[in-house]
C-alpha positions in Angstrom: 13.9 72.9 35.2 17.0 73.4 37.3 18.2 77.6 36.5 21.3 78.6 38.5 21.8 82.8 39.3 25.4 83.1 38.7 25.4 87.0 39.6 25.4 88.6 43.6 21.3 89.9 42.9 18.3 88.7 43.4 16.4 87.7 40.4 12.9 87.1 39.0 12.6 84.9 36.8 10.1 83.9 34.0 10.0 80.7 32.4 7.8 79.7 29.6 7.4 76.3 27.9 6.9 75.0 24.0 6.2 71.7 23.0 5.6 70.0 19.7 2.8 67.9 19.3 4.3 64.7 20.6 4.2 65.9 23.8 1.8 68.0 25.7 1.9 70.6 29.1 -0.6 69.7 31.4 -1.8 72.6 32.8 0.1 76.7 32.7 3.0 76.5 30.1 4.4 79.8 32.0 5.9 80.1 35.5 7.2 82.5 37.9 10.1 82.2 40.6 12.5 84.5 42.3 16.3 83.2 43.2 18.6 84.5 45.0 21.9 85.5 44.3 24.6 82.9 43.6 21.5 79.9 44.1 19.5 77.6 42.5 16.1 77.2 42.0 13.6 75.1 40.1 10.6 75.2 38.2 8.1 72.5 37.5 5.8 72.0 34.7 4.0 68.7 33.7 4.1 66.8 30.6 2.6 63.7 29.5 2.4 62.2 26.1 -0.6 61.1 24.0 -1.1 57.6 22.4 1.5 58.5 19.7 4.8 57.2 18.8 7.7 60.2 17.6 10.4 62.8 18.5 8.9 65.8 20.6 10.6 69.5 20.7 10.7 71.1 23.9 11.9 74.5 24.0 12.5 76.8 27.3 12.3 80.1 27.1 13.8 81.7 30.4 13.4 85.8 31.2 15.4 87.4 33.8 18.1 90.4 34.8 17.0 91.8 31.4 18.3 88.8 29.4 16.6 85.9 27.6 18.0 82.1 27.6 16.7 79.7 25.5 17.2 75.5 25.4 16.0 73.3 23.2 15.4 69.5 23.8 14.1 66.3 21.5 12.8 63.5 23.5 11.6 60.4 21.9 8.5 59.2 22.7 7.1 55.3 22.3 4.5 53.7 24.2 5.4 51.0 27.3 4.1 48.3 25.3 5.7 46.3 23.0 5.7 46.0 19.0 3.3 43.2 17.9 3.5 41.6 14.5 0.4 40.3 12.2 1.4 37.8 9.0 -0.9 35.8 6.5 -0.7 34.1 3.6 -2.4 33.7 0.3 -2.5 31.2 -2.9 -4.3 32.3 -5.8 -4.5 30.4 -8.4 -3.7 30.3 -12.1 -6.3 33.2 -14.1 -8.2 34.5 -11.2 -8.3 37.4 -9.0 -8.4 37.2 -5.0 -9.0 40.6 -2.6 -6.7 40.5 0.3 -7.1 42.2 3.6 -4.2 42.9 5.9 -5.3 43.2 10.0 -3.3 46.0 11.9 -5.8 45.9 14.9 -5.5 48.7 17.0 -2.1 50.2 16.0 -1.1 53.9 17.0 -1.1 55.1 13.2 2.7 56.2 13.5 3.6 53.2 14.5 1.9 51.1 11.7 4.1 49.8 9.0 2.9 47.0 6.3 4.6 44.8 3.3 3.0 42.6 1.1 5.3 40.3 -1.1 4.1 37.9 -4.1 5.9 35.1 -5.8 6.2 32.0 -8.1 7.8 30.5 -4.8 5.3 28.5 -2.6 7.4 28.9 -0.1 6.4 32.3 0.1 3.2 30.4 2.2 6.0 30.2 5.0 7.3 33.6 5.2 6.0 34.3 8.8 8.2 31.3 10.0 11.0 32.4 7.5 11.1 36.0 9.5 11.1 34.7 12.7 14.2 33.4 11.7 15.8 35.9 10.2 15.0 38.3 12.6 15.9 36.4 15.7 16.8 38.4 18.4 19.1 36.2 20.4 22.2 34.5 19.2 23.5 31.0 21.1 25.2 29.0 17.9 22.0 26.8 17.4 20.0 30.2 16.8 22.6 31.9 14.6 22.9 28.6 12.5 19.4 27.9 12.6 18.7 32.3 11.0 21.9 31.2 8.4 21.1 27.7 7.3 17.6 28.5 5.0 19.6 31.1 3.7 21.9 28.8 1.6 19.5 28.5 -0.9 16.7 31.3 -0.7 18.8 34.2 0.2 16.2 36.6 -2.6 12.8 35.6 0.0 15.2 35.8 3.2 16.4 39.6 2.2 12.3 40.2 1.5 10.9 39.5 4.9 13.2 41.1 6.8 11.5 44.1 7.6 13.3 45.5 10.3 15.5 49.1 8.3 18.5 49.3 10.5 19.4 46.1 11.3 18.8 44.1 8.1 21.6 42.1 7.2 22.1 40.6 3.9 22.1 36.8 3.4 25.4 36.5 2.2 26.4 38.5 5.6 24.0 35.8 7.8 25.8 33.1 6.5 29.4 34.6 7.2 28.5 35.5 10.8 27.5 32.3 11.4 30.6 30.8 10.1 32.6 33.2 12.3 30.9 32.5 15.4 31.3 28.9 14.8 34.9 29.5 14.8 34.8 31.7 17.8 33.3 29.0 20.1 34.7 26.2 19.1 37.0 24.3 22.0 40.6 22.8 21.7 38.2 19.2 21.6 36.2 20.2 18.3 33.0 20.6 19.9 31.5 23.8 19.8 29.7 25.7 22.5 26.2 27.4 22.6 27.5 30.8 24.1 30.7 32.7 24.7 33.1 32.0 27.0 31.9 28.5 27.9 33.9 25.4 28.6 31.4 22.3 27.7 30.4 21.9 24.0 26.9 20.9 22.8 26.9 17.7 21.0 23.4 18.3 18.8 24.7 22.0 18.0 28.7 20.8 17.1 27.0 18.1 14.2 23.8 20.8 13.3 27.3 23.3 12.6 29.0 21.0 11.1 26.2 20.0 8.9 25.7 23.4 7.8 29.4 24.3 7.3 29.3 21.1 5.1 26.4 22.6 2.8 27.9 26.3 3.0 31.2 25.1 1.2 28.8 23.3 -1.6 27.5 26.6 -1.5 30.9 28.0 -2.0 31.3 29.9 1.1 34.8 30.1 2.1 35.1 26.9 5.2 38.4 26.9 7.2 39.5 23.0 6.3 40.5 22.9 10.2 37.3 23.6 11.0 35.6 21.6 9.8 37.8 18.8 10.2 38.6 19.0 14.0 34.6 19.1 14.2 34.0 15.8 12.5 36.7 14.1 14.2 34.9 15.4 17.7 31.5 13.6 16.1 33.6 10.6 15.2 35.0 10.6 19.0 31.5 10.9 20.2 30.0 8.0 18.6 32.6 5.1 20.4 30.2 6.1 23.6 27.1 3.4 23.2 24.8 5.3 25.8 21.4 5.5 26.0 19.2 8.2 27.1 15.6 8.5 28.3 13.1 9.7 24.9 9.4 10.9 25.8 6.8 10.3 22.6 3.5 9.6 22.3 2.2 12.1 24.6 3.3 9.7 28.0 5.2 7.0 26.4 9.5 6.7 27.5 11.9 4.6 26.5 16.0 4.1 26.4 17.2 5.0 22.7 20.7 6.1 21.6 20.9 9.9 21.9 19.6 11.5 18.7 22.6 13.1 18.3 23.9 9.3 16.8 22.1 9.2 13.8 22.7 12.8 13.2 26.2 12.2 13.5 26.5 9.8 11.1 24.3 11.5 8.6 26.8 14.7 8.6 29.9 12.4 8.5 28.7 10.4 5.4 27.7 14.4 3.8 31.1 15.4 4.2 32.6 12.1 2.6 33.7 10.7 5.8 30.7 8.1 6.5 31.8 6.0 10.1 31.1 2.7 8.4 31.8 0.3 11.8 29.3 2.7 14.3 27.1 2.8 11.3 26.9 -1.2 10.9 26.4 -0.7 15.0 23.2 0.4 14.8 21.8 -1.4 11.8 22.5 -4.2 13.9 20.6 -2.4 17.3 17.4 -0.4 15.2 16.0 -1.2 18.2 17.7 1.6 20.2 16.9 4.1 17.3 13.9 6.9 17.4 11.8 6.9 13.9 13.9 9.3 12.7 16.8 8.2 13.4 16.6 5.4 11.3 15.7 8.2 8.4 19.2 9.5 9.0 21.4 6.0 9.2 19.4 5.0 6.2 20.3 8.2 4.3 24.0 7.6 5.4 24.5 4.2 4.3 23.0 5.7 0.8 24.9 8.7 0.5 28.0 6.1 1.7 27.1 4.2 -1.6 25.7 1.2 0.4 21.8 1.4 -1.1 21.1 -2.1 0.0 21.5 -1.2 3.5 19.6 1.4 3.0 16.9 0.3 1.9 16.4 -2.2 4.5 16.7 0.5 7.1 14.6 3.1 5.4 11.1 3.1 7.5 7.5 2.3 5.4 6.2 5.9 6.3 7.0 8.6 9.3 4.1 7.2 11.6 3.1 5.5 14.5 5.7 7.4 16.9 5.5 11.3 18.1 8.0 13.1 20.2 7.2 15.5 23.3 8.9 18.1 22.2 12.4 18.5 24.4 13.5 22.3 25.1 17.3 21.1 25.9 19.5 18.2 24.4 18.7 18.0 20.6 15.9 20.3 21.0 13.9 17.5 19.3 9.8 17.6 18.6 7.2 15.9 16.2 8.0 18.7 13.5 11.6 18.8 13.9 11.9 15.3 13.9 9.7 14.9 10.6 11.7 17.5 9.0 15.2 16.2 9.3 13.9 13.3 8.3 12.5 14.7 4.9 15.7 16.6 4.6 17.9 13.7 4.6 15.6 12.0 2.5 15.4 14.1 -0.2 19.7 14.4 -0.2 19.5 10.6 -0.8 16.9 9.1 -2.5 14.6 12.4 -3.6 12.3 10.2 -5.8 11.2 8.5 -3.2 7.2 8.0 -2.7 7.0 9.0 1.2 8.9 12.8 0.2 5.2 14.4 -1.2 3.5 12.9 2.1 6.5 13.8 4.5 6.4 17.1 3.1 2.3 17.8 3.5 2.6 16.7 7.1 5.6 19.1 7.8 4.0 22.1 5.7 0.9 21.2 7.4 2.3 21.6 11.0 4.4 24.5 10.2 1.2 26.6 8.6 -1.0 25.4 11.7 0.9 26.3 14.5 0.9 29.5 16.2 4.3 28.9 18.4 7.9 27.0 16.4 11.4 26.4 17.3 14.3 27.6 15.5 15.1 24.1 14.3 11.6 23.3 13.3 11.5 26.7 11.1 15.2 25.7 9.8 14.4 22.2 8.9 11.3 22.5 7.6 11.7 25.5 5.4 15.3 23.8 4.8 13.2 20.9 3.3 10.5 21.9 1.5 12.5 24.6 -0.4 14.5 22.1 -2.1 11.2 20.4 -3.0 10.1 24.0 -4.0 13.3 24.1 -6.0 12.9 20.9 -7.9 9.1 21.3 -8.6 9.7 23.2 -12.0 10.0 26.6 -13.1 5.9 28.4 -14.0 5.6 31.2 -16.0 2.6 33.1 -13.7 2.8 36.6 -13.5 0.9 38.8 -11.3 -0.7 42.5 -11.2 -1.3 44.1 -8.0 -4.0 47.0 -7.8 -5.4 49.0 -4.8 -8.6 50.9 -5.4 -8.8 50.0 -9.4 -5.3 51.9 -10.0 -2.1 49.0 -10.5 0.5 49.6 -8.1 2.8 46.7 -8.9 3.6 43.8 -11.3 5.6 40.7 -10.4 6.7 38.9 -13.9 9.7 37.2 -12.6 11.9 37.7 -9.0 9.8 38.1 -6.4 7.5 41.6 -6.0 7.9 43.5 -2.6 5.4 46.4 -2.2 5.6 48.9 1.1 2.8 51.0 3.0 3.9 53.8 0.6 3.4 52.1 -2.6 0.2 50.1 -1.3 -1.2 53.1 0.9 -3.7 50.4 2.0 -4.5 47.5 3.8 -7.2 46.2 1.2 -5.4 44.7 -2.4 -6.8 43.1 -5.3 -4.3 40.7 -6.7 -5.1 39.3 -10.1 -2.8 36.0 -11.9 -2.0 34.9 -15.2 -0.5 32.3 -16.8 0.3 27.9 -15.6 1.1 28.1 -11.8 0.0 29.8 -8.5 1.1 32.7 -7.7 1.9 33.0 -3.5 1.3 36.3 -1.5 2.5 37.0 1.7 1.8 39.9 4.1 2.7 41.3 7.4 1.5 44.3 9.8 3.2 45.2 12.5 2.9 48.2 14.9 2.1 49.3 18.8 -1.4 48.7 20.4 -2.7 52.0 21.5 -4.2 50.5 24.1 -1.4 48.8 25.4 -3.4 45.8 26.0 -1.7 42.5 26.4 -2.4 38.9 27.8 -1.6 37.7 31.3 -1.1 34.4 31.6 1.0 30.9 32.9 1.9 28.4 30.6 3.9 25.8 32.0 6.5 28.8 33.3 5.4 31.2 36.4 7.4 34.6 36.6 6.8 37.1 39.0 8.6 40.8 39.9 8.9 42.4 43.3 10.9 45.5 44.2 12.9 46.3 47.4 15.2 49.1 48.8 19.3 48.2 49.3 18.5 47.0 52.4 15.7 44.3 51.8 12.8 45.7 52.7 9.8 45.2 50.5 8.7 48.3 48.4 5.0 47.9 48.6 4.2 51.1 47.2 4.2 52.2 43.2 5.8 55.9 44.4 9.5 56.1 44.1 11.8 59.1 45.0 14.3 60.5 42.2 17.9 59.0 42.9 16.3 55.9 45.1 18.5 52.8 44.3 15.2 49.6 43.8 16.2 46.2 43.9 14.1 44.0 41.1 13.9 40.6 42.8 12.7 38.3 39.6 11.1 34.8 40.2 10.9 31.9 37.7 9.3 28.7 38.3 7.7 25.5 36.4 4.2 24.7 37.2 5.3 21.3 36.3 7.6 18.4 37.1 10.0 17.9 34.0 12.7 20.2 33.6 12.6 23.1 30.7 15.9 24.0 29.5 17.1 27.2 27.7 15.1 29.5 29.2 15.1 33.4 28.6 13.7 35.8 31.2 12.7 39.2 30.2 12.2 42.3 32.2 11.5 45.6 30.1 12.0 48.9 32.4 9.9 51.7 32.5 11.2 55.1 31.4 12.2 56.3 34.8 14.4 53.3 35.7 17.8 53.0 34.3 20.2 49.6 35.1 22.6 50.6 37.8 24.4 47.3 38.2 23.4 43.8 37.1 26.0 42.1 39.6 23.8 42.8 42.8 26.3 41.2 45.0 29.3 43.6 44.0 26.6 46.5 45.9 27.5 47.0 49.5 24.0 46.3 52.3 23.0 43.6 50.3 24.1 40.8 52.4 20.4 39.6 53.0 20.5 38.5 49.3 20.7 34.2 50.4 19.4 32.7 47.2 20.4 34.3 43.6 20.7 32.3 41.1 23.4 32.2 38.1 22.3 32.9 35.1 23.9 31.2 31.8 24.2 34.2 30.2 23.0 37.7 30.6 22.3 40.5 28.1 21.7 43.9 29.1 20.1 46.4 27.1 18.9 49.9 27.3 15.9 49.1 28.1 15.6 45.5 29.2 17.6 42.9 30.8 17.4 39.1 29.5 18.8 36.4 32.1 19.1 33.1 30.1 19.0 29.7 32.2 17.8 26.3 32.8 15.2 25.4 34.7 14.5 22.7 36.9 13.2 24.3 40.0 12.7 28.0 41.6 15.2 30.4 40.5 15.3 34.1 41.8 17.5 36.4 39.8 18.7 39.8 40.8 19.4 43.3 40.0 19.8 46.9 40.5 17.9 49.9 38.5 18.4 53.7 40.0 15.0 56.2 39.5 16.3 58.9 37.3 13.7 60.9 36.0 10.0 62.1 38.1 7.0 61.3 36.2 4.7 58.7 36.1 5.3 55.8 33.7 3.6 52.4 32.4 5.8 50.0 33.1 5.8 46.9 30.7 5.2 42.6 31.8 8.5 40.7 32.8 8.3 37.6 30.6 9.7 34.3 30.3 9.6 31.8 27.3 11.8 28.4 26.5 13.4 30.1 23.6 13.0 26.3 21.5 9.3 26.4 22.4 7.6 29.6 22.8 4.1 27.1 24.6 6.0 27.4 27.7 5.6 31.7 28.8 4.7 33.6 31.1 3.6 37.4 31.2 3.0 39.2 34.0 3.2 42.3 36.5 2.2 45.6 33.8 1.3 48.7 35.8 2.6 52.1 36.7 5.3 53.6 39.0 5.6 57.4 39.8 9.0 58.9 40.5 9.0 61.9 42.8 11.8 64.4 43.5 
């Protein structure tokens, strides 16, 4: 505490210290000082806080000259480590009763939150991949078309599983932003970008915009004609170009094929009535420069351009024999992706076909199995199976939830959401009636009072060092209050191909705050020789994300000032391939201590 005598005498000075239970004074809560006329002085007491989560009250109470002064502060307090989410699903079948246990590990019991929603929808088996789209937390255009497209068509289970109060958004809202940024970043050429303020479209993410625009004005969403129009004239421009590109399947097996982005192309044009009939008959005639499913999505153009015959000759005997390595850049292609666009086009065009029930077990199969997705392969797949989900026929299952004997919920119709203060439990009895399944689907979520997370390398390296302004290495954890730190941030590959779209993460700990991201606007810092440029940066309170592709070292930047003395926990910097979370890193947790 910093108390200022504003008079000509001498005073003495008593200070005393409350606290709610958030916080807690670590030794005397009372001190004693004298200051002189027209000086400052300061007291000290120490605080730390408990494994809790909350808003602590502290309030001074200062004695002196024969007066009393009194201040009052709320400080938030949440733990260094970051919020971890839990999900499982359930079937239970027609006239039984299943028990169903919800995991919340070792969550500080403020922090823990729980929802358990039940439904006629088997789709409701996907909702963890369905809320990782939804809830997103970056926004390129693939990502924000990849959190709207779903939402087309299953906007009731999309509003469900978003959990997060605050900054839910409707469907309806998901879809219109999307629409909007589409607009925003499209260039003079028709192609869109991925970010702001860029000057080179993405061909994958102009037709995967256009395709949704197409199916958002069936929808009846309101489509700018221009729009959508300049965009599939820039596809149509893009197809004259008969390249071919290097395609990784099979675990070690390359070959040349026409980009992915062909077929696609082609597909979306023949959607929106508009099907490019001379590159189509192209690559009839050269299958041979086609992936497996690409030849899904010229055989579902040439139907949906009335030519079945065609069609049918290109249409593959089943989705076998050929696996892609998934691909972090380009079209973000991998074996579920793939698979899925190919059901999805499949089931526009010929939806009676024999290999849809097959297609659709492997994709369902891959999506419920996997620990790690893309935003494609949760789009497409949930994309594809829903309108299988939707065709499938209407049950009339109904469902009654009970905790401890006493019913606490009944889903008869729409979909039945239930929250920690109607369940008041982890442990639920739900009991079915009636001809169908009935789907459950649950999620924890909350902070690890131990803090505990997992260091590892997987295929990314990142590591964090901190210097003064001048260069020199800060090798101790002991900072002083004002000191301007330099975080030097490393990223590397630990192995030769080249991961694109890349997001680096470093979360501060409470005594830091960002002072300047642009590290060579500072003055002293001329021994700074080999920062990188990032694609894009986002800064936060708390955080700063640098997003970039890799294909070698990078070293990234930036200022942070020490603003407050304490001792802190200071959280991992991460890295992941934001289309496929199996390449991470998380490392460099500890504590600092900031002195005055």
């Amino acid at each position: 505490m910093t108390i200022t005598n504003t008079t000509n005498k001498t005073a003495s000075i008593n200070a005393k210290l409350l606290t709610t239970a958030g916080v807690q004074v670590a030794g005397s809560n009372t001190a004693t000082t004298s200051i002189e006329g027209k000086r400052e002085g300061r007291v000290l007491f120490k605080l730390f806080a408990p494994a809790s989560i909350g808003t602590a009250n502290i309030k001074v109470e200062i004695n002196g000259l024969g007066e009393q002064f009194l201040d009052e502060t709320d400080i938030s307090i949440r733990p260094a480590s970051t919020l971890q989410k839990l999900n499982g699903a359930q079937v239970i079948p027609a006239n039984t009763a299943q028990v169903l246990r919800m995991n919340t590990l070792d969550f500080i019991p403020q922090s823990l939150n729980y929802t358990l929603t039940v439904s006629r929808n088997p789709l409701l088996e996907l909702g963890g991949q369905l809320q990782y789209l939804v809830q997103y937390p970056f926004g390129c255009t693939e990502q924000t078309v990849s959190v709207a497209f779903p939402q087309l068509y299953f906007s009731d289970l999309s509003d469900m599983v978003h959990t997060q109060k605050g900054l839910q958004k409707s469907a309806n809202e998901n879809v219109a932003e999307a629409i909007r940024k589409i607009k925003m970043r499209q260039l003079y050429n028709g192609g869109v970008t991925l970010w702001d303020n860029e000057s080179q479209e993405s061909w994958w993410t102009t037709a995967y915009a256009a395709h949704f625009l197409v199916e958002a004005k069936k929808a009846g969403y309101e489509v700018d004609r221009s729009l959508l129009e300049t965009m599939l004239n820039y596809l149509n421009n893009k197809l004259r170009n008969k390249e071919l590109v290097a395609y990784f399947y099979n675990r070690n097996l390359q070959k040349k094929i026409a980009p992915k982005e062909v077929a696609y192309s082609l597909y979306v044009l023949s959607l929106a009535g508009r099907p490019a009939v001379a590159a189509m008959n192209y690559y009839k005639t050269n299958q041979k420069d086609l992936a497996l499913d690409s030849r899904y999505l010229l055989s579902a153009a040439y139907t949906l351009a009335g030519d079945k015959a065609s069609a049918k000759a290109l249409l593959p005997g089943s989705f076998a024999g050929e696996e892609a390595v998934a691909s972090t850049g380009g079209s973000f292609y991998s074996d579920i992706r793939d698979e899925a666009v190919a059901l999805n086009a499949l089931i526009d065009a010929e939806p009676t076909n024999t290999q849809v029930g097959v297609m659709a077990r492997h994709v369902a199969a891959k999506l419920k199995g996997r620990s790690w997705y893309t935003t494609q392969e949760c789009a497409f797949g949930f994309v594809a199976l829903g309108k299988i989900a939707r065709k499938s026929g209407a049950t009339n299952a109904t469902a009654v939830v009970t905790v401890g004997g006493k019913q606490v919920g009944m889903m008869s119709g729409a979909p039945l959401q239930l929250t920690k203060a109607q369940l008041n439990s982890t442990n639920i009895q739900i009991t079915s009636k009636g001809n169908g399944n009935i789907y459950a689907w649950w999620q924890t979520q909350g902070i690890s009072a131990s803090g505990a997370y997992k260091e590892e390398d997987s295929y990314l390296k990142v590591r964090r060092s901190f210097y003064d302004r001048f260069g020199r290495p800060v090798s101790s954890n002991s900072f002083k209050q004002n000191d301007l730190i330099v975080v030097k941030l490393t990223l590397e590959k630990t192995y030769s191909g080249t991961i694109d779209n890349v997001v680096l993460t470093d979360i501060l700990p409470a005594g830091f705050e960002i002072e300047n991201s642009r590290i060579k606007e500072l003055p002293g810092n001329e021994w700074i020789k080999d920062a990188s440029n990032p694609l894009h940066t986002d800064i936060r309170d708390d955080r700063i994300h640098f997003f970039t592709n890799l294909n070698g070292r990078q070293t990234f930047y930036y200022t942070v000032r020490a603003v407050s003395p304490g001792t802190f926990t200071i959280g991992p910097a991460s890295a992941d391939a934001m289309y496929n979370g199996e390449y991470h890193s998380y490392h460099g947790a500890g504590t600092i201590k900031i002195v005055q």
